[in-house]
N, C-alpha and C positions, 0 to 999 in steps of 0.2 A: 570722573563724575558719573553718575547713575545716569543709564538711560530712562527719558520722559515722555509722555505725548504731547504733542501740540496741536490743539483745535485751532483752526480758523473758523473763525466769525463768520453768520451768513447776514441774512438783510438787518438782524438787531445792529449793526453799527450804523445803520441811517434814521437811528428813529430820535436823533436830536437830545432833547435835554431829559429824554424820555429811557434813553438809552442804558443807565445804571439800573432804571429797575427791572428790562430785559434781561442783562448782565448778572442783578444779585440773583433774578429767577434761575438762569442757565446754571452758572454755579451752585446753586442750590439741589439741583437736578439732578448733575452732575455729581453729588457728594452722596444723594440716596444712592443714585448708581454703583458709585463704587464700592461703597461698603461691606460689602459680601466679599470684596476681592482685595481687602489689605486696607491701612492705614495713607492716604493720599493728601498731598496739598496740591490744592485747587485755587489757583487764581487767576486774572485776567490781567491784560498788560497791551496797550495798542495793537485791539483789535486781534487780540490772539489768547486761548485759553490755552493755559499750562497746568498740565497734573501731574506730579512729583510723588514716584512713591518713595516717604518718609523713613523704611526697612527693608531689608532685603526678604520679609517672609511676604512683599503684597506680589499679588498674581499679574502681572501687566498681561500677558495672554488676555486674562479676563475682562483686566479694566479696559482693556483695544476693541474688545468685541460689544463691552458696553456701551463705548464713545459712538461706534458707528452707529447706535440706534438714538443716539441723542438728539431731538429734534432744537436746531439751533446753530448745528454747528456743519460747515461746507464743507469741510478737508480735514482731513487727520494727517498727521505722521508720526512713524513711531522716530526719534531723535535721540542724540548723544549732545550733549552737554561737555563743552570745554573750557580752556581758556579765553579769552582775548588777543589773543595772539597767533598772527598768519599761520605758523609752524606748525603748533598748536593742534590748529581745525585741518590741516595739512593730512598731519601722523592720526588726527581722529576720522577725517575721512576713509585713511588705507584702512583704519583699522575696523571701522564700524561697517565698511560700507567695501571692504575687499572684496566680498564673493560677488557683489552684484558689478564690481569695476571688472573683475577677471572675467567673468560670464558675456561682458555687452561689445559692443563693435564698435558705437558711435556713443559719445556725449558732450556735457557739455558742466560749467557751475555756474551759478546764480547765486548772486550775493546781494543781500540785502542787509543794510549800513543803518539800524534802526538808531543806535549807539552813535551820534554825529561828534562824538570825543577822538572813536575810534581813528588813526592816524592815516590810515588805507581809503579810497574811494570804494564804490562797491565792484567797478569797472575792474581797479587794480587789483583789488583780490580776487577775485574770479581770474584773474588776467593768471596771479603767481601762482593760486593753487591749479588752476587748469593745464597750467604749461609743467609745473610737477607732474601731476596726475599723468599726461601727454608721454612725460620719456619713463615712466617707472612700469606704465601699462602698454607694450608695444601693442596686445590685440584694438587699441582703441585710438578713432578716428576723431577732431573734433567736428562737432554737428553743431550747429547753434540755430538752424530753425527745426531739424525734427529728429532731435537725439534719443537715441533710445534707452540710456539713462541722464537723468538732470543729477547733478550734486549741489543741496540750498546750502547754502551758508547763512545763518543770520546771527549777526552781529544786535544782541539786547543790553536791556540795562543790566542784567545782572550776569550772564554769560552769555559764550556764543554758543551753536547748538548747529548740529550740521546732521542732514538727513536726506534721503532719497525723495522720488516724486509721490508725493502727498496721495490717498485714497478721498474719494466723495465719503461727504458725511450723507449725515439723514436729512438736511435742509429744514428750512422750514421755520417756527418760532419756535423760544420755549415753550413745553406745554404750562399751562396754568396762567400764561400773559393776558389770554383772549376770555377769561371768563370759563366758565363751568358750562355744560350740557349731559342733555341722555341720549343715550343713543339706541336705537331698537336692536338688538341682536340676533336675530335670527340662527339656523344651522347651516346659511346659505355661502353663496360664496362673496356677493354684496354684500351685507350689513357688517361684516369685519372688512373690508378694504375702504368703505364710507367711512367708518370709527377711523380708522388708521390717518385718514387724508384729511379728517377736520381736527383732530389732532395735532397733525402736522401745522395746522395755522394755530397754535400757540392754547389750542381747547379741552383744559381736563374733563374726561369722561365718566357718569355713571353709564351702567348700561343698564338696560330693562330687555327680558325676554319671557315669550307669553307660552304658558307650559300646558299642557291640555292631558294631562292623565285620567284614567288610564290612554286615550286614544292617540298621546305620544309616551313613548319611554320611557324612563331613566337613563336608559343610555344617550337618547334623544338628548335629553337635559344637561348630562357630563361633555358632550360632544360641543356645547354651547359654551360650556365652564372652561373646556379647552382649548375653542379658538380666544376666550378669554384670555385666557393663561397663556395663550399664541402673544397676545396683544401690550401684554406688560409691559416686553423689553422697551418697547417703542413707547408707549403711553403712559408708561407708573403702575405704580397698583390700582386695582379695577374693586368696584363692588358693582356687582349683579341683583338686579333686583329681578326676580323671580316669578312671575303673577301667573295664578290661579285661572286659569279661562276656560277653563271647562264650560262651568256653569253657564257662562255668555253666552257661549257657543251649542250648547242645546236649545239655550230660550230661544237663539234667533234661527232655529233648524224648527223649532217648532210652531215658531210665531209669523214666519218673516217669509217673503219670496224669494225662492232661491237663485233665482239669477241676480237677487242684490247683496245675498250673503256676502260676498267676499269685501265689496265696499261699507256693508255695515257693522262689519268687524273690524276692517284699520279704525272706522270712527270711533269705534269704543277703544281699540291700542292707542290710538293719540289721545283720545280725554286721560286716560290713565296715566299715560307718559307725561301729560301735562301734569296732574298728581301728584308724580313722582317728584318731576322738576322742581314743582313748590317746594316740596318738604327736602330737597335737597341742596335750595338756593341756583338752579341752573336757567339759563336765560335762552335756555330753546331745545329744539327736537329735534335728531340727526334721524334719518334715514336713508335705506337703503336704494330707494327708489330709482329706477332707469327707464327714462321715458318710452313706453310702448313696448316694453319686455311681456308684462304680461296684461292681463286684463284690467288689476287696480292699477295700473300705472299710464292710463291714457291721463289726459288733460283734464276731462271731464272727473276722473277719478278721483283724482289727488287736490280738484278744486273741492270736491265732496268731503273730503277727510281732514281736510284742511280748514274749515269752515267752522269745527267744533273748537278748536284751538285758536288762543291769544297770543302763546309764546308763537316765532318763528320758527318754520320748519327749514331745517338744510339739507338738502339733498347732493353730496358732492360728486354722485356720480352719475346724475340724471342726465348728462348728454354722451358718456361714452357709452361703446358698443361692446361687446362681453368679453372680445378677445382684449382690450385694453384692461379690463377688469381683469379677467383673469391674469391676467401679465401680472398687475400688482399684487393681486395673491398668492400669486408662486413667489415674488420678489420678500417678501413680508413671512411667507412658510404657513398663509393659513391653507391655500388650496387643499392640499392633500387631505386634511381634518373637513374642512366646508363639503369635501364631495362623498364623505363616508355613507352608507345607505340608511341613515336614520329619518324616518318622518317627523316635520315641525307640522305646530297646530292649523298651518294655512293651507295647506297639502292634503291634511286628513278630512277638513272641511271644504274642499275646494267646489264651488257647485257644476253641475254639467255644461252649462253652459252661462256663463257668468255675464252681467251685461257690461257692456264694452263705456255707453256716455250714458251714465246713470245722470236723473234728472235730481237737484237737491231738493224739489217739494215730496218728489216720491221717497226717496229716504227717510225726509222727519214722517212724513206720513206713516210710513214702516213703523218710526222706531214710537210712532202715539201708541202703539200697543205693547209698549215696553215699560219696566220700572227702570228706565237709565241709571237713575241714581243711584238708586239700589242697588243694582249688578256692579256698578264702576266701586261704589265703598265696599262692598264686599268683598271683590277683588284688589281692593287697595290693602284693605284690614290683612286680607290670607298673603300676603307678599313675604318672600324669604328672600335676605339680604345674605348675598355669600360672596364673602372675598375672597379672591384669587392673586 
């Protein structure tokens, strides 16, 4: 029989009678996934996903490196598929799993009896294929609390399947269980590790990033497009919405006090992002935000920014410190792209001295000499939608 993967399940198997629509989403996801990489059956079976590829042209290299960004699922392994029969999963052990038996010092097998027809306990198989394994491999010891290879056994409904010790998944929910969101994008090394982790709790993502040319890029803007395109594997396909902020950003360089620039510029990026939300059906606003990083990000700040907005803002990385941040952006592969020297529109405008607990009378006061509404439709109307 063809080797398969086998997902294990993460917290979707506690969500009760709720639980099939976790499940059709996962598989679902699962099935965009592998399409690129061959013809697969995908389906679920107590608490375990199986994907079967259908011909010998699908890629399994491809579709393994897919599963591991699947958000939903704890453990992978890659498995052999046998009989029902001890001998059987015996001669499929030597055979799938020789170089990692001849290579190890100590192990051990674990059998798991899902199949209660099966004639064996899981105790007793584990018992016959371990005491085989025992005199055919002289380098190896049995270990039964910290072996340094396992051999699974599992006994299912339709065959058994026998495989080495499992890899972490991606964790986390399906995406698209939790409702829709935008998420700000920046060129930073925050606002793709925030997208990545609210994701993670089951949230498909638009993104919105604010483009200030000439006084940022094009490269600036591709640099955005490719932590984008960083972000796929883990979160689906993305569309970028794109806005125009230039114009903002002069009015309020020429209208506004400069030490309240920077807080009365997130307030115009969240009424926008709220905008966007609308017309995209999403029920909140991700940011990047990390408490006391920099100036907009004191208490007072983000109570200021926040104030213009109805949807909820989520900040999922407002209490770590950078080195945890950065962690997960090397883990994810955007770091390397987030630290390239391209300047974003917050950077180009940043004032000399920005004020730290802006007060919210003196900001509407600021923005009475503004056409708000104006500026935000105008920048809604110039928006470019680019998929990645």
């Amino acid at each position: 029989m063809n080797e398969i993967i086998l997902l294990k399940l993460g917290e979707l198997v506690l969500k009760g009678l709720n639980r099939r629509t976790f499940e059709d989403r996962l598989i679902a996801n699962a099935k965009r996934r592998l399409r690129p990489h061959g013809d697969f059956k995908v389906y679920t079976k107590q608490s375990t996903m199986y994907v079967e590829p259908k011909n010998d042209a699908c890629d399994l290299d491809g579709a393994w490196e897919a599963m591991t960004k699947l958000f939903g699922v704890v453990g992978l392994s890659r498995a052999r598929a046998c009989e029902k029969d001890k001998d059987a999963m015996l001669q499929t052990a030597i055979e799938y799993l020789g170089d990692k038996l001849a290579a190890a010092k100590t192990f051990k097998v674990e059998s798991k009896r899902a199949d209660k027809s099966f004639p064996m306990t899981s105790i007793q198989l584990s018992q016959y294929v371990g005491g085989e394994l025992d005199e055919k491999y002289p380098n190896l010891a049995v270990d039964v609390h910290h072996p340094e290879l396992t051999v699974y056994l599992e006994v299912r409904d339709y065959a058994a399947y026998v495989h080495a010790d499992p890899e972490p998944g991606a964790g986390g929910l399906p995406v698209g269980v939790g409702g829709r969101a935008v998420s700000l994008l920046s060129g930073g090394i925050d606002s793709p590790v925030a997208s990545w982790m609210i994701a993670k709790r089951g949230i498909a993502l638009e993104m919105v990033h604010f483009f200030s040319y000439p006084y940022t890029s094009e490269e600036a803007k591709q640099k955005v497009l490719d932590l984008a395109k960083l972000l796929t594997p883990w979160c689906g396909r993305l569309t970028v919405h794109v806005v125009p902020f230039t114009a903002i950003q002069e009015e309020l360089r020429r209208k506004c006090p400069e030490d309240l620039f920077t807080v009365l510029m997130r307030r115009f990026m969240m009424r926008i992002a709220e905008r966007v939300a609308q017309r995209c059906g999403a029920g909140a606003i991700v940011t990047g935000e990390c408490l006391g990083q920099v100036a907009s990000q004191t208490m007072e700040a983000m109570r200021a920014t926040t104030a213009v907005c109805t949807l909820p803002i989520l900040r999922p990385v407002v209490g770590m410190d950078k080195e945890e941040i950065v962690r997960i952006a090397r883990k994810i592969n955007t770091f390397e792209t987030s630290i390239l020297p391209y300047e974003d529109c917050c950077t180009v405008f940043t004032p000399r001295h920005p004020r730290l607990r802006p007060v919210l009378g003196e900001l509407e006061a600021a923005e009475a000499a503004l056409d708000v509404d104006g500026l935000v439709n105008a920048a809604v109307e110039g928006i470019e939608r680019i998929q990645v």
